[in-house]
Backbone as CSV, one residue per row, in Angstrom:
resi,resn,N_x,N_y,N_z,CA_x,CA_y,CA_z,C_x,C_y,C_z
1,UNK,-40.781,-5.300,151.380,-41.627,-4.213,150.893,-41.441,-4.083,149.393
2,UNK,-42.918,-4.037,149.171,-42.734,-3.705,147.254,-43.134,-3.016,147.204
3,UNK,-42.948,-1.741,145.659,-43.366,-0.678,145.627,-43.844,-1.316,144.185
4,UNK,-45.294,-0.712,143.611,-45.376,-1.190,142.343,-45.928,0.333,141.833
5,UNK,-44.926,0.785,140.664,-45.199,1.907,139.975,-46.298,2.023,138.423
6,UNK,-46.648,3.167,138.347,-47.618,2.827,137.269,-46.832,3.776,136.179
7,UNK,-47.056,3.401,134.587,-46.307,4.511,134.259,-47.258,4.528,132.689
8,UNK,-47.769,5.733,132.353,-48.616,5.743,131.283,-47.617,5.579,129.731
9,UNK,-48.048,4.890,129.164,-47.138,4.771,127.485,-47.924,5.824,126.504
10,UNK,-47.891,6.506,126.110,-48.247,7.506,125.016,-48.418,7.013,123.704
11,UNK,-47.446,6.022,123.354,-47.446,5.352,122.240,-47.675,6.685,120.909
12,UNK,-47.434,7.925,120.658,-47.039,8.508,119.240,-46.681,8.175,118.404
13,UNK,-45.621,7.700,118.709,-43.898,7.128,117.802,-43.463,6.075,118.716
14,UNK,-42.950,5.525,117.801,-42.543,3.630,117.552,-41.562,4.173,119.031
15,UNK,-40.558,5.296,118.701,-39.420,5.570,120.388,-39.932,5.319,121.733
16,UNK,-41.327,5.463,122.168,-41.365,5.841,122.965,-40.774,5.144,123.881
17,UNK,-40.919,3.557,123.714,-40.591,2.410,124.681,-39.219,3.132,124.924
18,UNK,-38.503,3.281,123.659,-36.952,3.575,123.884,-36.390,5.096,125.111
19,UNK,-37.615,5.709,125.092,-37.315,6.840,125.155,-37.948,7.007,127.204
20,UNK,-38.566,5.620,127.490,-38.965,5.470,129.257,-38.183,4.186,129.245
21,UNK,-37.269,3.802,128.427,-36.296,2.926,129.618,-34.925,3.723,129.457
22,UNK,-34.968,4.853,128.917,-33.581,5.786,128.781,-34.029,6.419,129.911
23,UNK,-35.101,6.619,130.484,-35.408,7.727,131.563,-35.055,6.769,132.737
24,UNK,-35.587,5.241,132.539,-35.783,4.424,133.897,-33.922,4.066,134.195
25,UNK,-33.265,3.651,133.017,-32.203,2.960,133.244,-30.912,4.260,133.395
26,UNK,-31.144,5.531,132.703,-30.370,6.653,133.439,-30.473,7.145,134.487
27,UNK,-31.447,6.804,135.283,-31.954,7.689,136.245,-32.010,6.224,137.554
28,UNK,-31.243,5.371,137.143,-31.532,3.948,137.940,-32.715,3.861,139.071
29,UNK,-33.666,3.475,138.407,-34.843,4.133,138.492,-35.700,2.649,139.236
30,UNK,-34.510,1.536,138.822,-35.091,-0.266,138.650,-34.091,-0.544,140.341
31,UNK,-35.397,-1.873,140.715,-34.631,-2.233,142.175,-35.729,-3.013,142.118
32,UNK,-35.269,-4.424,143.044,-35.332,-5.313,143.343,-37.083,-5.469,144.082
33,UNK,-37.215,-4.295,144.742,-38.186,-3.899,145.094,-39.613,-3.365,144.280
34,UNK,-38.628,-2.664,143.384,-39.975,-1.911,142.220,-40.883,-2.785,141.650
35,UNK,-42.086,-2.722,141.316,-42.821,-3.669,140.112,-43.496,-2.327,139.333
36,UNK,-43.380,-2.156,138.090,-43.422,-1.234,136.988,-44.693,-1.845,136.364
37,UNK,-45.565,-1.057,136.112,-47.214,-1.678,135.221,-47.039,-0.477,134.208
38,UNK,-47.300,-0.704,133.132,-46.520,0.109,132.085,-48.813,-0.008,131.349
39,UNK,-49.027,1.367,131.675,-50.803,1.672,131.449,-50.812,1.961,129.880
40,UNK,-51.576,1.660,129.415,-51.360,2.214,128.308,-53.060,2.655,127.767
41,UNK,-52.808,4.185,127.770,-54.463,5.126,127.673,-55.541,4.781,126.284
42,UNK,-55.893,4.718,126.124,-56.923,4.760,125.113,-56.603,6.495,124.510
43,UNK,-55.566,6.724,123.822,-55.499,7.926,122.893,-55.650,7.639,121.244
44,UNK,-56.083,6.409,120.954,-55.882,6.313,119.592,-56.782,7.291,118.790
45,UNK,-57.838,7.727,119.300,-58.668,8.743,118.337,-58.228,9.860,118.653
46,UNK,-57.997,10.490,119.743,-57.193,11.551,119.228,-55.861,11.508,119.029
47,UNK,-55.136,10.469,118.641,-54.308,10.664,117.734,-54.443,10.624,116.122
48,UNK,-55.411,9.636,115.780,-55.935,9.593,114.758,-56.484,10.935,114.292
49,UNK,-57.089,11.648,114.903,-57.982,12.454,114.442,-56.910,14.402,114.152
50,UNK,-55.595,14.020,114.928,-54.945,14.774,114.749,-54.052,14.817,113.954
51,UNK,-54.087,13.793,113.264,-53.216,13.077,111.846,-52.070,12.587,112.460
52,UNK,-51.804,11.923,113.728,-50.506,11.801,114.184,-50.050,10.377,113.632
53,UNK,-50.960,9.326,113.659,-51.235,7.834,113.575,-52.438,7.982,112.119
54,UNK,-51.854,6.977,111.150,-52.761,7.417,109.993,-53.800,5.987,110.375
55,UNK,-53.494,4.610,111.245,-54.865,3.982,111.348,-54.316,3.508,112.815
56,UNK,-55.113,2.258,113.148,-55.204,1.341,114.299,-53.653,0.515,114.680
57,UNK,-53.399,0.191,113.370,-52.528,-0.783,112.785,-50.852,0.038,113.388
58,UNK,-51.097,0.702,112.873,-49.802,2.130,112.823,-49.679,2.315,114.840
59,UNK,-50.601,1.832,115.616,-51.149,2.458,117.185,-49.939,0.920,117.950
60,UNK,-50.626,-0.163,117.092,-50.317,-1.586,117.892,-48.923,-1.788,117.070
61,UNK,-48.146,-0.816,116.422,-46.984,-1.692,116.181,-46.423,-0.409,117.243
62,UNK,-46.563,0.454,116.941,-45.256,1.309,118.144,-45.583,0.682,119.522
63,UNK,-46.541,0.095,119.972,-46.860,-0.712,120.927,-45.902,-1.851,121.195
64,UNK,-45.835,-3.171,120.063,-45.356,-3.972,120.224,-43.651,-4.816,119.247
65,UNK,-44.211,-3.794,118.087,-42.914,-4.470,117.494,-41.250,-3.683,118.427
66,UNK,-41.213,-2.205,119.340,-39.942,-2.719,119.921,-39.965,-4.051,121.075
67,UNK,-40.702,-4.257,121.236,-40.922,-5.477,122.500,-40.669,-7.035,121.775
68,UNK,-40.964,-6.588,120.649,-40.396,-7.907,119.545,-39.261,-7.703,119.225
69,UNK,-38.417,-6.616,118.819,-37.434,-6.203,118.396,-36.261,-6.839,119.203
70,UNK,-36.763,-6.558,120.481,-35.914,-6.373,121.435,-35.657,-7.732,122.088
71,UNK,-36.428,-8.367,121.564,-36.498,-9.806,122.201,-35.422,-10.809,121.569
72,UNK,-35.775,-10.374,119.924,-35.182,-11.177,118.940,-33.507,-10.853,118.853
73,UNK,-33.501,-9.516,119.215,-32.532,-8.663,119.035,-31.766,-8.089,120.251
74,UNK,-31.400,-8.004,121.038,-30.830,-7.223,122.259,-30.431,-6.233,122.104
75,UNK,-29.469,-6.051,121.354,-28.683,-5.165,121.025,-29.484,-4.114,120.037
76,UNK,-30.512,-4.193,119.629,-31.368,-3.079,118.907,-31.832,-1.853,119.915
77,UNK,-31.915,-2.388,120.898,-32.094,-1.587,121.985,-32.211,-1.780,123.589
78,UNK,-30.858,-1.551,123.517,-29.953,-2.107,124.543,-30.329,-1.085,126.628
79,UNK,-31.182,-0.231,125.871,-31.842,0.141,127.445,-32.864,-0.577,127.732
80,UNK,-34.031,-0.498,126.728,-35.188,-1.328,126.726,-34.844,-2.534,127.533
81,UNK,-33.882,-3.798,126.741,-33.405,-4.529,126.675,-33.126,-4.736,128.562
82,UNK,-32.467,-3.635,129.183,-31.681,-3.656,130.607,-33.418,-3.537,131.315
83,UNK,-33.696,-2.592,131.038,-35.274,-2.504,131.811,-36.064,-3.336,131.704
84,UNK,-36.242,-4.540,130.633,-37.002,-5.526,130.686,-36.440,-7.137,131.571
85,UNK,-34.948,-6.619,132.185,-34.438,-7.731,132.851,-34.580,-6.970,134.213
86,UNK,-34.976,-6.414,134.362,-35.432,-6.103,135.876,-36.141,-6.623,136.252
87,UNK,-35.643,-7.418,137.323,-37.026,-7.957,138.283,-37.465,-8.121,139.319
């Protein structure tokens, strides 16, 4: 039996990644069973429009550079890091 969870990314701030594998990996949240789809909403205009994100550019790096970070780096962020070896 698999369970596959959905989990929306907010993407605000560059943390967030950091801040749902501190929730997933404190809360041992990961099993053998889980499959995690990590959604990610179409909020860029209203973030834009609320001055949170000043363009597009500013949307796709809190998106992807910790997922680069973390790749190159382990130890930059070492929950991320545990939640992306779940499998």
């Amino acid at each position: 039996l698999t369970l596959t969870l959905t989990l929306a990314l907010a993407l605000p701030c560059r943390s967030e990644w950091d801040s749902l594998a501190e929730w997933i990996v404190d809360h041992a949240l990961y099993s053998n069973n889980n499959r995690w789809v990590i959604q990610v909403p179409r909020l860029y205009g209203m973030y834009h429009a609320k001055g949170m994100l000043p363009n597009f550019k500013a949307f796709l790096e809190n998106l992807f550079v910790p997922l680069f970070e973390v790749s190159v780096n382990p130890e930059s962020h070492p929950k991320l890091h545990l939640m992306l070896q779940q499998t």
